[in-house]
N, CA, C and O atoms as a MOPAC input file, in Angstrom:
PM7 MOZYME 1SCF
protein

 N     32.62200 1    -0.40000 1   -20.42800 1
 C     32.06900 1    -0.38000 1   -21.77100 1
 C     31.11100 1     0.80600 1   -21.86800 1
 O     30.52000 1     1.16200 1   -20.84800 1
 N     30.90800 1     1.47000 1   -23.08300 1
 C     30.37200 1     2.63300 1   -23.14200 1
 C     29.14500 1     1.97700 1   -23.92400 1
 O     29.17600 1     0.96600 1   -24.62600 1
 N     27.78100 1     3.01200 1   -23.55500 1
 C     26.68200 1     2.57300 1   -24.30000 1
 C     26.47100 1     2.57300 1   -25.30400 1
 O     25.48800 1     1.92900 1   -25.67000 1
 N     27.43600 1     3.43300 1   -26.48600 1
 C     27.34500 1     3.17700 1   -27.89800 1
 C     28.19000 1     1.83700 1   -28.03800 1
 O     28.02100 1     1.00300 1   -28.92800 1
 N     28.92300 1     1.78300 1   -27.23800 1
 C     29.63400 1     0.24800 1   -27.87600 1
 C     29.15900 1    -1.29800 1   -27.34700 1
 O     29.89300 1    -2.28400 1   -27.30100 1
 N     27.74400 1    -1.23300 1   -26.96500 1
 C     27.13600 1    -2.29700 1   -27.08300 1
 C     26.04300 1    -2.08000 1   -28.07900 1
 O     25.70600 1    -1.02400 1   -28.61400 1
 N     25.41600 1    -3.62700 1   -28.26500 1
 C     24.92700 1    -3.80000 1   -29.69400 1
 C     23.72900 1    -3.04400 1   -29.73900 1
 O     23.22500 1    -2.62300 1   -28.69800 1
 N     23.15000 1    -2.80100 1   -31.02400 1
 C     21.95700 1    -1.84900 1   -30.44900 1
 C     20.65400 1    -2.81500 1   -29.86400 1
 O     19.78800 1    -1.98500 1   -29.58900 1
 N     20.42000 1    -3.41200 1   -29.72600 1
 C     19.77700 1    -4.27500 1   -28.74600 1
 C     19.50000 1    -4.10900 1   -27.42600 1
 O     18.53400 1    -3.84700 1   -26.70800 1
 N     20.94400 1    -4.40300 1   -27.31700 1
 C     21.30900 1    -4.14200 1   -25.30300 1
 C     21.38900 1    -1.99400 1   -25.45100 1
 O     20.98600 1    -1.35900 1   -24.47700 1
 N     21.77800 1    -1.42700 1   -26.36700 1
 C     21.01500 1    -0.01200 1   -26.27300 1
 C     19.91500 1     0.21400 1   -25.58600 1
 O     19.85500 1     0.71300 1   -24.46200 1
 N     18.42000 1    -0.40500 1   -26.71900 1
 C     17.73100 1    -0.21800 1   -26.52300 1
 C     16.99600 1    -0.49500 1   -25.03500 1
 O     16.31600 1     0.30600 1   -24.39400 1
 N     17.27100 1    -1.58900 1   -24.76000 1
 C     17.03200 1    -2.75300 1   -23.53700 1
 C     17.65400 1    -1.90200 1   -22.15900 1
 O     17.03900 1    -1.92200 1   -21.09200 1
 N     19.10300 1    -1.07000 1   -22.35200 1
 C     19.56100 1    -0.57200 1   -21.42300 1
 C     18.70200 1     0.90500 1   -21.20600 1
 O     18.45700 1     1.35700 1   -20.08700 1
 N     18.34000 1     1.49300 1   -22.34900 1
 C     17.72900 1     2.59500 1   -22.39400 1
 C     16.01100 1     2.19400 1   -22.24000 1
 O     15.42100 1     2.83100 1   -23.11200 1
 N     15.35700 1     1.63200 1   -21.69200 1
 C     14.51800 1     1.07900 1   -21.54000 1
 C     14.60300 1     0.90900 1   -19.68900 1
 O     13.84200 1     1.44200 1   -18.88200 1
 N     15.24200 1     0.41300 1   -19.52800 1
 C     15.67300 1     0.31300 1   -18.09700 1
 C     15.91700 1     1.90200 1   -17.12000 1
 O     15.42600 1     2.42800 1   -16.12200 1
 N     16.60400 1     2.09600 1   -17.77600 1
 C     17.74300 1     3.87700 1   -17.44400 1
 C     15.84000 1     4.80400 1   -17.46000 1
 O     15.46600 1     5.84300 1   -16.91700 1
 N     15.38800 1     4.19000 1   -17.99500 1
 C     14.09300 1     5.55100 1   -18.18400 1
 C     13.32500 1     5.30100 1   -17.06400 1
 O     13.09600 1     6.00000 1   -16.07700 1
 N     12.96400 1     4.19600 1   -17.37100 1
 C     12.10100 1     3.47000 1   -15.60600 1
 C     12.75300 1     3.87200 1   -14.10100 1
 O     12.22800 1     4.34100 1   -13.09100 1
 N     14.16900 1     3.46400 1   -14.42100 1
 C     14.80400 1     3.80500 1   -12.79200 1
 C     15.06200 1     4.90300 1   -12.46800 1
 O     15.34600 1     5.19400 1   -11.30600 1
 N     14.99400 1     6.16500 1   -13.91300 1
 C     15.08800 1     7.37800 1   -13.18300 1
 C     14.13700 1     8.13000 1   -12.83200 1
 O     14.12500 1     9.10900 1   -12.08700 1
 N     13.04000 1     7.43300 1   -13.62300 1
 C     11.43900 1     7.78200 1   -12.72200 1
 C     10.97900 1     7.31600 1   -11.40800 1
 O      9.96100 1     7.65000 1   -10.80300 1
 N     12.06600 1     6.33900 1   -11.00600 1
 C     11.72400 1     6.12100 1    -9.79200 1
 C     12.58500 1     6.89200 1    -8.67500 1
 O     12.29500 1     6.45800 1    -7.56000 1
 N     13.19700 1     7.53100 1    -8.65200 1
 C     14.18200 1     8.67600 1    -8.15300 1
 C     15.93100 1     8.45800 1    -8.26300 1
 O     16.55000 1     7.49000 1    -8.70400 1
 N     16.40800 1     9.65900 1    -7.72200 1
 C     18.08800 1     9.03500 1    -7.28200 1
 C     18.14000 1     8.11500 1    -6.65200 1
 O     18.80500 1     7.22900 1    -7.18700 1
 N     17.53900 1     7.74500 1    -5.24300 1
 C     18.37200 1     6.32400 1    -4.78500 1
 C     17.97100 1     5.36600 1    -5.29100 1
 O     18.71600 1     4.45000 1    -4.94200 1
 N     17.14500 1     4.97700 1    -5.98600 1
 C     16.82000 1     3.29300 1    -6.85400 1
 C     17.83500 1     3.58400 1    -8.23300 1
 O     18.37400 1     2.72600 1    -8.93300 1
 N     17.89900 1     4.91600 1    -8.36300 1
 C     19.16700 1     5.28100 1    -9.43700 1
 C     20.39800 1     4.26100 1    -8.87800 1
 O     20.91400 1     3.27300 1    -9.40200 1
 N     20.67500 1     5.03100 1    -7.40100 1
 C     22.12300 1     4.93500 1    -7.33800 1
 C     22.19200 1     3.09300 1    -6.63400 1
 O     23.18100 1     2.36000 1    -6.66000 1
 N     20.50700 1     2.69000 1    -5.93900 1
 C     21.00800 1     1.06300 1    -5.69000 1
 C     20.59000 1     0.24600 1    -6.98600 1
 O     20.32400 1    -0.95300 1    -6.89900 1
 N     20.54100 1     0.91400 1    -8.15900 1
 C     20.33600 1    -0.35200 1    -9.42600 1
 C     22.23900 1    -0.13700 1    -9.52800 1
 O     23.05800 1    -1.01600 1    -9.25900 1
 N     22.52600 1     1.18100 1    -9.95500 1
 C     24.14900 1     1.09500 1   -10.24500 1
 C     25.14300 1     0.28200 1    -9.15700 1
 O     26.10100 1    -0.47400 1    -9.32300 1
 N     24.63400 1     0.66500 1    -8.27300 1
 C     25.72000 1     0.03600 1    -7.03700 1
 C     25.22200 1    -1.54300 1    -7.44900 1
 O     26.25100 1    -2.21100 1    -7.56300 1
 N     24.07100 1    -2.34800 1    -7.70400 1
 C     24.00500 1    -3.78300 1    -7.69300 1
 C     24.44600 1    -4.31200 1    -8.90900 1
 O     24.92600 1    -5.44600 1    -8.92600 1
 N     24.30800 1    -3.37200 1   -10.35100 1
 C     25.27600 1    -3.86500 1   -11.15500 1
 C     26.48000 1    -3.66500 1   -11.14400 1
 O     27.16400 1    -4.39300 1   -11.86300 1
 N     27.02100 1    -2.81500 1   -10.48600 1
 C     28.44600 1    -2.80400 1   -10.30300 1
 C     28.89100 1    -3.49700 1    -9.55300 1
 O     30.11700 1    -3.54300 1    -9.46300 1
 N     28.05600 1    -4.32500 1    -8.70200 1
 C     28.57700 1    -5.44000 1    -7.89100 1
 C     28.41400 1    -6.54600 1    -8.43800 1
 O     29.20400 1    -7.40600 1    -8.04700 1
 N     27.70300 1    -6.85200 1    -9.18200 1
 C     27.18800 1    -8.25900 1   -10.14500 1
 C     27.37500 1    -8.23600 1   -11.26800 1
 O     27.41400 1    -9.34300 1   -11.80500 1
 N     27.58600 1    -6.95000 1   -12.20000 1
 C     27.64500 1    -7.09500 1   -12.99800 1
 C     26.74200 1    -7.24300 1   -14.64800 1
 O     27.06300 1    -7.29500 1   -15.83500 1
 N     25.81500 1    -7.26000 1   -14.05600 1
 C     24.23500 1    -7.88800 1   -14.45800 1
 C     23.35800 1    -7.51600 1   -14.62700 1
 O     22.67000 1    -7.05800 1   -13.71500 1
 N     22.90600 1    -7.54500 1   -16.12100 1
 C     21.95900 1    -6.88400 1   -16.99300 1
 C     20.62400 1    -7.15900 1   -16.61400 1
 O     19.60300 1    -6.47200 1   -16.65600 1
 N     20.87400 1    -8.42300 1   -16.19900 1
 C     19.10200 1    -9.13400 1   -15.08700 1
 C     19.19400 1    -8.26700 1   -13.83000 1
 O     18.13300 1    -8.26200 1   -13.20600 1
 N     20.12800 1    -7.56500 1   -13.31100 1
 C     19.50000 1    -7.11800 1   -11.81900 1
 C     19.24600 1    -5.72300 1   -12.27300 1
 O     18.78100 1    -5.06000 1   -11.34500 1
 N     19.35400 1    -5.20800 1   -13.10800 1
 C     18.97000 1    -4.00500 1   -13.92100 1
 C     17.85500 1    -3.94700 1   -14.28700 1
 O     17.10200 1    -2.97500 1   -14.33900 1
 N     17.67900 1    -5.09400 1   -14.58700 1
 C     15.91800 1    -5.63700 1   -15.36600 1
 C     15.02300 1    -5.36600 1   -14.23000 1
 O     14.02900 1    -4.65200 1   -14.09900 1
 N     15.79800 1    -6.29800 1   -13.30100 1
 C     14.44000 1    -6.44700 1   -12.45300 1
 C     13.84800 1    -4.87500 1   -11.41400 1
 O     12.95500 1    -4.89200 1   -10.56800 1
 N     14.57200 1    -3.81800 1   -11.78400 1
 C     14.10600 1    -2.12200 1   -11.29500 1
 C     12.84500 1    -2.06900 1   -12.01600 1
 O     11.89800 1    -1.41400 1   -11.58100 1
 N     12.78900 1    -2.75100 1   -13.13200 1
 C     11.37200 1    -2.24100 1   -13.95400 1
 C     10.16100 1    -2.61700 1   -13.44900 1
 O      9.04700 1    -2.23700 1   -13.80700 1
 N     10.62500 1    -3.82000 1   -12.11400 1
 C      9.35100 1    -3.98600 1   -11.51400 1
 C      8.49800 1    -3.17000 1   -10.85100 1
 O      7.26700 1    -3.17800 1   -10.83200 1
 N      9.52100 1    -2.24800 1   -10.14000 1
 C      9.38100 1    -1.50500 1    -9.33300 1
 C      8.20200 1    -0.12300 1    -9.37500 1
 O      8.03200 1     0.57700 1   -10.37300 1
 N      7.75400 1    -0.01400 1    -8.56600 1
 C      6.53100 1     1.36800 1    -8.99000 1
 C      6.55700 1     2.84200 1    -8.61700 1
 O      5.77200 1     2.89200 1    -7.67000 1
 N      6.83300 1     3.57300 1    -8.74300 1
 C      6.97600 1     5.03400 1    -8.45400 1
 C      6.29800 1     5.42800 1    -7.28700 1
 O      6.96300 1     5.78900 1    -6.31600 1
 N      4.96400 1     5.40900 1    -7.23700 1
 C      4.15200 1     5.39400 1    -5.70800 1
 C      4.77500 1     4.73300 1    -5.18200 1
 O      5.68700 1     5.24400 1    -4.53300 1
 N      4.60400 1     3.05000 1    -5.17300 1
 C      5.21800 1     2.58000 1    -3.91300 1
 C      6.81900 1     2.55500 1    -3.29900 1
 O      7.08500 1     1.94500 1    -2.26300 1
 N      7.30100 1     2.90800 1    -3.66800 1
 C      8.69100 1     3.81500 1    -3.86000 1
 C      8.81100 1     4.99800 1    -2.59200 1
 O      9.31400 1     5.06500 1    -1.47000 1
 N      8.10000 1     5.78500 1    -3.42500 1
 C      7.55700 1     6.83000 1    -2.48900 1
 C      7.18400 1     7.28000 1    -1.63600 1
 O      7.42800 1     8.37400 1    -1.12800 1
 N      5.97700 1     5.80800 1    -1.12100 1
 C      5.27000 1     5.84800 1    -0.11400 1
 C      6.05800 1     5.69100 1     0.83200 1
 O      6.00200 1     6.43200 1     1.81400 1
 N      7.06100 1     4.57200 1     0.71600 1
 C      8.01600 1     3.90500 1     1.76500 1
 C      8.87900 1     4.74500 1     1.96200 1
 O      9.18000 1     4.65000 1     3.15200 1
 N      9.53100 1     5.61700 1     1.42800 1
 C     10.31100 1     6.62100 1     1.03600 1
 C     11.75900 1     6.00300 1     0.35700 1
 O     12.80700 1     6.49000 1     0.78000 1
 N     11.80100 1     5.34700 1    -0.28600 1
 C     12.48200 1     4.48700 1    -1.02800 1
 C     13.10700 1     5.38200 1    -2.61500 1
 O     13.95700 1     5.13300 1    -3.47000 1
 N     11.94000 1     6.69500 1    -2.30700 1
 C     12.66400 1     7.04400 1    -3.74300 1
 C     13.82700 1     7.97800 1    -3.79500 1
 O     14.24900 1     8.52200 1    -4.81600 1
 N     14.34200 1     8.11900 1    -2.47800 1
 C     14.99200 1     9.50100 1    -1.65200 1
 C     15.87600 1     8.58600 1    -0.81000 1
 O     15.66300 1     7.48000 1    -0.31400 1
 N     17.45600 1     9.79100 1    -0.80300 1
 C     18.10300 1     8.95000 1    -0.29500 1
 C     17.58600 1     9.79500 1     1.32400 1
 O     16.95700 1    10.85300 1     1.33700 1
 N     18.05100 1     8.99000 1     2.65700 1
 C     17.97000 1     9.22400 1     3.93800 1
 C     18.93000 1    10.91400 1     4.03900 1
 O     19.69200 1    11.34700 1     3.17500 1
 N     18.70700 1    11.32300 1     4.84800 1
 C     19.52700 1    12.53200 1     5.32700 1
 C     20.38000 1    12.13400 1     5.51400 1
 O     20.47000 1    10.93200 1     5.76000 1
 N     21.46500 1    12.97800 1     5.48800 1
 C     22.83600 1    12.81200 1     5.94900 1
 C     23.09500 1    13.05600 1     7.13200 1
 O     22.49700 1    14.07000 1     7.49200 1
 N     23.77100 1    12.56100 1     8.00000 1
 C     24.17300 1    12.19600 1     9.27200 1
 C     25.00800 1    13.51200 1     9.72700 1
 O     26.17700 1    13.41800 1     9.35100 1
 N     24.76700 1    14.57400 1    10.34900 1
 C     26.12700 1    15.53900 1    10.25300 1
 C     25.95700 1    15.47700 1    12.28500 1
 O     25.08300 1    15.33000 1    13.13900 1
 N     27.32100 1    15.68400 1    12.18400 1
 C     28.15500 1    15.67000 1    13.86300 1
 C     28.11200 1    17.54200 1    14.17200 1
 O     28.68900 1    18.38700 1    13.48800 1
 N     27.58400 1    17.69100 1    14.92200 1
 C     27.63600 1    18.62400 1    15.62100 1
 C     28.86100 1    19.29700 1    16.80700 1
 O     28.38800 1    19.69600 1    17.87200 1
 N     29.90600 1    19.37500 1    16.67000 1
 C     30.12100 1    19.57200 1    17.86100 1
 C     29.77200 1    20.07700 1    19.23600 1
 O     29.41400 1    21.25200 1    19.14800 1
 N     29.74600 1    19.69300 1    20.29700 1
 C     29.20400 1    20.74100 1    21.18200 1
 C     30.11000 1    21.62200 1    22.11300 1
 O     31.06200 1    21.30100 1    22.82400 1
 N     29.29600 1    23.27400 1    21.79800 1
 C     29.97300 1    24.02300 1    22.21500 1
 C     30.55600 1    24.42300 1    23.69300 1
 O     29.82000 1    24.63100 1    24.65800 1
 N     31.61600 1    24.48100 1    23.72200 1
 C     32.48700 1    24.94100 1    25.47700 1
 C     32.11400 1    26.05400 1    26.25900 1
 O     32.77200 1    27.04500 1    26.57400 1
 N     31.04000 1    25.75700 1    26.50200 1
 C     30.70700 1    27.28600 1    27.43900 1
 C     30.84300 1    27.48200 1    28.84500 1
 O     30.22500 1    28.28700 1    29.54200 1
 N     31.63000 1    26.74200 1    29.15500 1
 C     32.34500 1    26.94600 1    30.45800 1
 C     32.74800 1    28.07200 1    31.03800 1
 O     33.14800 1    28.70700 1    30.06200 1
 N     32.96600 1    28.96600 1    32.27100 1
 C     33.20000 1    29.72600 1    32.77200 1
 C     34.43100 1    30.49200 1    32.24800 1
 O     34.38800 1    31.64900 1    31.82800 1
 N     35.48600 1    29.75200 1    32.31500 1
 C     36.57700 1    29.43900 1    31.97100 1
 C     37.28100 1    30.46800 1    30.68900 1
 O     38.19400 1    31.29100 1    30.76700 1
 N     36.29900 1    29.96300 1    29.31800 1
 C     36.22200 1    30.15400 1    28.40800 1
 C     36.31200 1    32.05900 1    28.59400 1
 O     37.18200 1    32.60000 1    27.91100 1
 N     35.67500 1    32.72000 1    29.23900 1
 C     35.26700 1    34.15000 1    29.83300 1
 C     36.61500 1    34.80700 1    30.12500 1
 O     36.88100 1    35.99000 1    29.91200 1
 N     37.64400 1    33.64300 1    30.77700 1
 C     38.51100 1    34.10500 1    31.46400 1
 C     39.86800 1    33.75900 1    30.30900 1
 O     41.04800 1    34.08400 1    30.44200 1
 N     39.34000 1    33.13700 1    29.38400 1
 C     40.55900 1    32.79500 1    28.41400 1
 C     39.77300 1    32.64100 1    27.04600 1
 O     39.21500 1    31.67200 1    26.53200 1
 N     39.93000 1    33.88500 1    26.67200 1
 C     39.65300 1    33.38400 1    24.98900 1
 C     39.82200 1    33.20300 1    23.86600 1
 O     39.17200 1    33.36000 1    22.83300 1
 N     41.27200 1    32.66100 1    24.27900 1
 C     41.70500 1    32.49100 1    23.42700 1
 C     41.47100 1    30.74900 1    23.05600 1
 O     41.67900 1    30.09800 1    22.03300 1
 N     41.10200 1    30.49300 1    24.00600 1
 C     40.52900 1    29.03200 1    23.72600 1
 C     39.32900 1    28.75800 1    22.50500 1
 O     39.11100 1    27.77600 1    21.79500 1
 N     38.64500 1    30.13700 1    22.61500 1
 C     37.41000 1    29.77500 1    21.65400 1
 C     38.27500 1    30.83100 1    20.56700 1
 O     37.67300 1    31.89400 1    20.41200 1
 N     39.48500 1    30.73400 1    19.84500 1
 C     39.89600 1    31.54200 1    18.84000 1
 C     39.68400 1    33.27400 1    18.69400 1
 O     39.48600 1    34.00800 1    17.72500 1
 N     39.83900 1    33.52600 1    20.24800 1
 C     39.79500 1    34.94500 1    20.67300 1
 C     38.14800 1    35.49100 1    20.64600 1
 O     37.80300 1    36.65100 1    20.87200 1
 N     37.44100 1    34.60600 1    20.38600 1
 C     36.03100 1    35.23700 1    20.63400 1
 C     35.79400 1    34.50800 1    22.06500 1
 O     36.17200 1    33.42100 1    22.50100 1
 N     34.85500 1    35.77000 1    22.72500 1
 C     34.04900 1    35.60000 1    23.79600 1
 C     32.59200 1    34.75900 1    24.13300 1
 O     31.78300 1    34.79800 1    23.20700 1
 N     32.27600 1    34.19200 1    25.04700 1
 C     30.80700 1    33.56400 1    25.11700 1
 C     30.42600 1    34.22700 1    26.02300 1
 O     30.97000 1    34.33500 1    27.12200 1
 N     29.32100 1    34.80700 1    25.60400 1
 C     28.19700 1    35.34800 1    26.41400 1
 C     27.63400 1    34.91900 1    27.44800 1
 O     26.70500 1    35.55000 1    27.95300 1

């Protein structure tokens, strides 16, 4: 359902909500959407307005975590010196 096509009531009420949770950052953004999209529910939407910007913050609650990135680790084996085509024709020092 699109927000003009609810009544202007639940507009206002939704736009009332939407202003609060985006003052509290992207991730209380993205866990109010993810809990109504799991419930469904205009009350678990509501209840973000409890929520406070400092204490948000403090916890670091208003930010999502870093992203996890994999490193590979590099082959610097002897080996590598003697064949390099293993490392895509470049050499290791």
């Amino acid at each position: 359902m699109s927000f003009c096509a609810l009544p202007q009531a639940e507009q206002i009420r939704l736009q009332r909500i939407a202003e609060h949770v985006h003052g509290l950052g992207p991730r209380a953004v993205a866990e109010a959407l993810a809990e109504a999209l799991a419930h469904g529910d205009m009350g678990r939407l509501e209840s973000y307005r409890r929520l406070v910007p400092d204490m948000l913050a403090v916890s670091r609650g208003d930010t999502f975590p870093p992203r996890a990135m994999l490193v590979p680790l590099a082959d610097l084996h002897d080996d590598n010196v003697r064949n390099p085509a293993s490392l895509g024709g470049r050499e290791v020092a």
